[in-house]
C-alpha positions as CSV (number, residue, x, y, z in Angstrom):
1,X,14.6,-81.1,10.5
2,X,13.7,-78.7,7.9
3,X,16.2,-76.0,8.7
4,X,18.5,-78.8,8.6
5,X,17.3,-80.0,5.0
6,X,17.7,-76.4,3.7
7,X,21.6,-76.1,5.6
8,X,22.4,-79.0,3.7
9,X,20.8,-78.3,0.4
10,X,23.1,-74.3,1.1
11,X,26.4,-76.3,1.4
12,X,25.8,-78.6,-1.5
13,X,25.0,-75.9,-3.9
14,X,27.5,-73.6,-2.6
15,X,30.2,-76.4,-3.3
16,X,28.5,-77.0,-6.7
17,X,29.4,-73.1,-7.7
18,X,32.7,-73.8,-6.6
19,X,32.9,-76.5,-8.9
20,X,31.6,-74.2,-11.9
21,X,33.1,-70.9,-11.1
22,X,33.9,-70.3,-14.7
23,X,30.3,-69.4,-15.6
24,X,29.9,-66.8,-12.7
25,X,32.6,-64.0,-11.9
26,X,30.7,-61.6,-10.2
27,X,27.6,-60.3,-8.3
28,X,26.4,-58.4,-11.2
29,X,26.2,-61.6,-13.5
30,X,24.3,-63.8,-11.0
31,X,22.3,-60.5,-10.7
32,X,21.7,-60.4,-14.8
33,X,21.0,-64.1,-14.6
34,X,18.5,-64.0,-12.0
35,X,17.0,-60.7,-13.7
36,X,16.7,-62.9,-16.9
37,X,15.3,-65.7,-15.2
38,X,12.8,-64.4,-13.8
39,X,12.0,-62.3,-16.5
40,X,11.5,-65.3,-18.4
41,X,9.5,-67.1,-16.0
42,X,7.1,-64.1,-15.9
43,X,6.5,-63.8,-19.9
44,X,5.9,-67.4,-20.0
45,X,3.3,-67.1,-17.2
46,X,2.1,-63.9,-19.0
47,X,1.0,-65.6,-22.0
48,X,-0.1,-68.7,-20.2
49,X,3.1,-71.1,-21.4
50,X,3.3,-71.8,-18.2
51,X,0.7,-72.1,-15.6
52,X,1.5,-70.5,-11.9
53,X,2.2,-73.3,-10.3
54,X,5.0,-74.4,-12.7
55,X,6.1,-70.7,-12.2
56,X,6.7,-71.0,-8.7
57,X,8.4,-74.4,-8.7
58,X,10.8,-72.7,-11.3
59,X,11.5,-69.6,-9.0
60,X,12.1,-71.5,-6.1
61,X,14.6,-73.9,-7.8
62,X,16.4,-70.7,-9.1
63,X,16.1,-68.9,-5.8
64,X,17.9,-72.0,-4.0
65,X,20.7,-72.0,-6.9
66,X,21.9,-68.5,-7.6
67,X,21.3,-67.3,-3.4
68,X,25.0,-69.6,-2.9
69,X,26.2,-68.0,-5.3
70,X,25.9,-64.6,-4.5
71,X,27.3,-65.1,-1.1
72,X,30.4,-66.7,-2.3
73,X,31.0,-64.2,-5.2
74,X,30.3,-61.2,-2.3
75,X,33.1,-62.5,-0.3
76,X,35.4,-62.6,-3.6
77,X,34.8,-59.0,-4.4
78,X,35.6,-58.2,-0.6
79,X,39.0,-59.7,-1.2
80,X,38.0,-63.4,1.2
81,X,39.1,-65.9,-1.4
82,X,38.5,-69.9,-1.2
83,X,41.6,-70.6,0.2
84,X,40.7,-68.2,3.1
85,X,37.4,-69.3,4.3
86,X,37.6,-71.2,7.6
87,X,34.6,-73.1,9.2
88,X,33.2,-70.4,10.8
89,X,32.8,-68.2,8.0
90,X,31.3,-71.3,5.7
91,X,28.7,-71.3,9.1
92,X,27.6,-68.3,8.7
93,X,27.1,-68.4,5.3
94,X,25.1,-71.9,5.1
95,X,23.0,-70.3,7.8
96,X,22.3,-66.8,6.4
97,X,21.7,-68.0,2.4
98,X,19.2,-70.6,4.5
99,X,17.6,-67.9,6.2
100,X,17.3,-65.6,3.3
101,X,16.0,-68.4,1.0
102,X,13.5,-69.1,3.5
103,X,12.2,-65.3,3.8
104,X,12.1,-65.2,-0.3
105,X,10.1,-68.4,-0.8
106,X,7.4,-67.4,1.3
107,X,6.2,-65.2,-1.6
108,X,6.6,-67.0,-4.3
109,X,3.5,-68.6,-4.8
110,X,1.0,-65.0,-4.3
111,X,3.9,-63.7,-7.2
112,X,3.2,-66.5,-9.9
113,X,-0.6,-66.6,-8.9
114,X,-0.6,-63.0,-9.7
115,X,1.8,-63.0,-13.0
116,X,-0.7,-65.4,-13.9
117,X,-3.2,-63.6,-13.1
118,X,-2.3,-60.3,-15.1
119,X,-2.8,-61.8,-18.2
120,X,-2.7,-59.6,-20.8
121,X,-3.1,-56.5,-18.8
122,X,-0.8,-53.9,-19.3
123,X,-1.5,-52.4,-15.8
124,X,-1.2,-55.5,-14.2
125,X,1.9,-56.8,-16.2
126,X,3.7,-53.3,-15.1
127,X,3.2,-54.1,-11.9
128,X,4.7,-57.6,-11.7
129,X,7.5,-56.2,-13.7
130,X,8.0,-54.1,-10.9
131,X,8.0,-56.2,-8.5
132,X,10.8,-57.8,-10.1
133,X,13.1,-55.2,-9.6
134,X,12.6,-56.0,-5.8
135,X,13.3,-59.4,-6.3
136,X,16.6,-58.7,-8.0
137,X,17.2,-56.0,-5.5
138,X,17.2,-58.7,-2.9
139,X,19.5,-61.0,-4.6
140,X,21.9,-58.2,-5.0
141,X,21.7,-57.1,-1.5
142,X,22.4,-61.1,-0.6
143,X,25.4,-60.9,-2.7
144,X,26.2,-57.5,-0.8
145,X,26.0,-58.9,2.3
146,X,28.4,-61.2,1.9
147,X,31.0,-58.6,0.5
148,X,30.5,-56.7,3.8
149,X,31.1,-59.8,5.9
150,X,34.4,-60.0,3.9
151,X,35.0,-56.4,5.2
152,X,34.0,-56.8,8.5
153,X,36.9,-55.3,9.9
154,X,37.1,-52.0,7.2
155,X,35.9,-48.8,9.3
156,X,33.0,-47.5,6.9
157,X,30.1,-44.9,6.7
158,X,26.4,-44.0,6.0
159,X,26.7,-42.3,2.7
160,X,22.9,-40.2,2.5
161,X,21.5,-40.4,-1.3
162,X,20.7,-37.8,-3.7
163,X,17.3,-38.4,-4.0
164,X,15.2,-36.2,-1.4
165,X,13.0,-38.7,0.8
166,X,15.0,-40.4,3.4
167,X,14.2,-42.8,6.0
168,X,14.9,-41.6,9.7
169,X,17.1,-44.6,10.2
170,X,18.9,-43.0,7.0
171,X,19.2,-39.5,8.2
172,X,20.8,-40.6,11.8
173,X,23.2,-43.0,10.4
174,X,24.4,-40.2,8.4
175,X,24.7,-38.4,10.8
176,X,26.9,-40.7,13.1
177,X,30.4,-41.9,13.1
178,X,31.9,-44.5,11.0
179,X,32.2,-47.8,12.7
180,X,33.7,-51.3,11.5
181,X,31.5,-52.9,9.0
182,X,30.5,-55.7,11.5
183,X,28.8,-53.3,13.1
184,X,26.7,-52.4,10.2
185,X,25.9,-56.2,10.4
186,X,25.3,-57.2,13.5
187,X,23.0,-54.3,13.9
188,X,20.7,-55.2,10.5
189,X,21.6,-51.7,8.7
190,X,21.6,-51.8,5.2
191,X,20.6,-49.2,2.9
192,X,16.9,-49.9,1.9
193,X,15.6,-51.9,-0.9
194,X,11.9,-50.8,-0.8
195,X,12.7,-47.2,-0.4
196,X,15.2,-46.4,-3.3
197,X,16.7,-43.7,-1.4
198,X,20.2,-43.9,-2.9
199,X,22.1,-44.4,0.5
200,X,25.5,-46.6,0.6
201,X,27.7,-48.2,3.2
202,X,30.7,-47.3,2.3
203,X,34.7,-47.6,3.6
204,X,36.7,-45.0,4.7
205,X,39.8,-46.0,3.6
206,X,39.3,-46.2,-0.2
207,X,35.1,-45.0,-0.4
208,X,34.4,-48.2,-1.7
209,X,31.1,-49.3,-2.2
210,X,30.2,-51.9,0.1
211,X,26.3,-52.3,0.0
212,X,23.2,-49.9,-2.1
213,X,23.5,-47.6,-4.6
């Protein structure tokens, strides 16, 4: 019943962007506003304007609005328009933004407790604002997801970054042939957020960026 609750609540606010697609013309900007959102949030909890229970009733709400949107403005970028998507593809968008909602709320509340927390601290303060990077990292991998999705069918690579620590997962897929983008998908490879190894899917045809750095 709750999965259900959170499908529906997707699909509302994905045909509410649709609605308002003036404001939002790209991954980057629902990126920028999320960044400034919960930039925002965390100042206000800083200096106690806000306590960290309104802080994580804030994210949440912000979580569940901008998530639709990144989807939908991924598949723009990868060239699916609205007049393209079929049932199918709405699906497994509904379902995915519900899932990744779910995995990103479940934090929430330790993050406000410990914005809250920090205080005045510069230490502590750092580290939330560090954390935020993460958190924006996240929403513009969502938002890279669906691009790829939209590019299921483009033959890409593992691109290895510049920067000199690699995962081993990195290293092989460098290593290995291109396949379809779908692949990349269906087998839950994307270029790490945590790490900040530099690595990129990208298509053979036109080395297009398709998800990381």
């Amino acid at each position: 019943m709750a999965m259900m609750s959170e499908l529906l609540d997707v699909a509302d606010n994905i045909v509410n962007y649709h609605l308002s697609r003036l404001r939002l013309k790209s991954i980057n900007q629902i990126v920028t506003q999320y960044k400034d959102g919960l930039n925002s949030l965390v100042y206000e909890t800083f200096n106690h304007r806000r306590d960290a229970v309104d802080m994580r009733r804030k994210m949440k709400a912000l979580i569940r609005q901008l998530a639709p949107a990144a989807i939908v403005e991924g598949w723009r970028e990868g060239g699916l328009t609205e007049d393209m998507v079929e049932d199918e593809d709405q699906q497994w968008a509904d379902e995915g933004v519900a899932d990744w909602i779910a995995e990103q709320v479940q934090y929430v509340n330790d993050f406000a407790k410990a914005a809250y927390e920090a205080g005045t601290d510069k230490e502590a303060r750092q580290a939330i604002l560090d954390r935020v990077d993460l958190w924006v990292e996240a929403m513009r991998r969502l938002g890279e997801l669906g691009k790829a999705y939209a590019l299921k069918s483009e033959k890409a690579y593992w691109k290895l970054g510049d920067r000199q620590t690699h995962t081993p997962d990195c290293v092989k897929l460098s290593q290995g042939k291109p396949h379809r983008v779908q692949w990349f998908i269906d087998h839950g490879h994307a270029p790490p957020i945590h790490f900040g190894c530099g690595c990129s899917i990208r298509t053979v045809k036109d080395d297009n960026v398709i998800m990381g750095e």
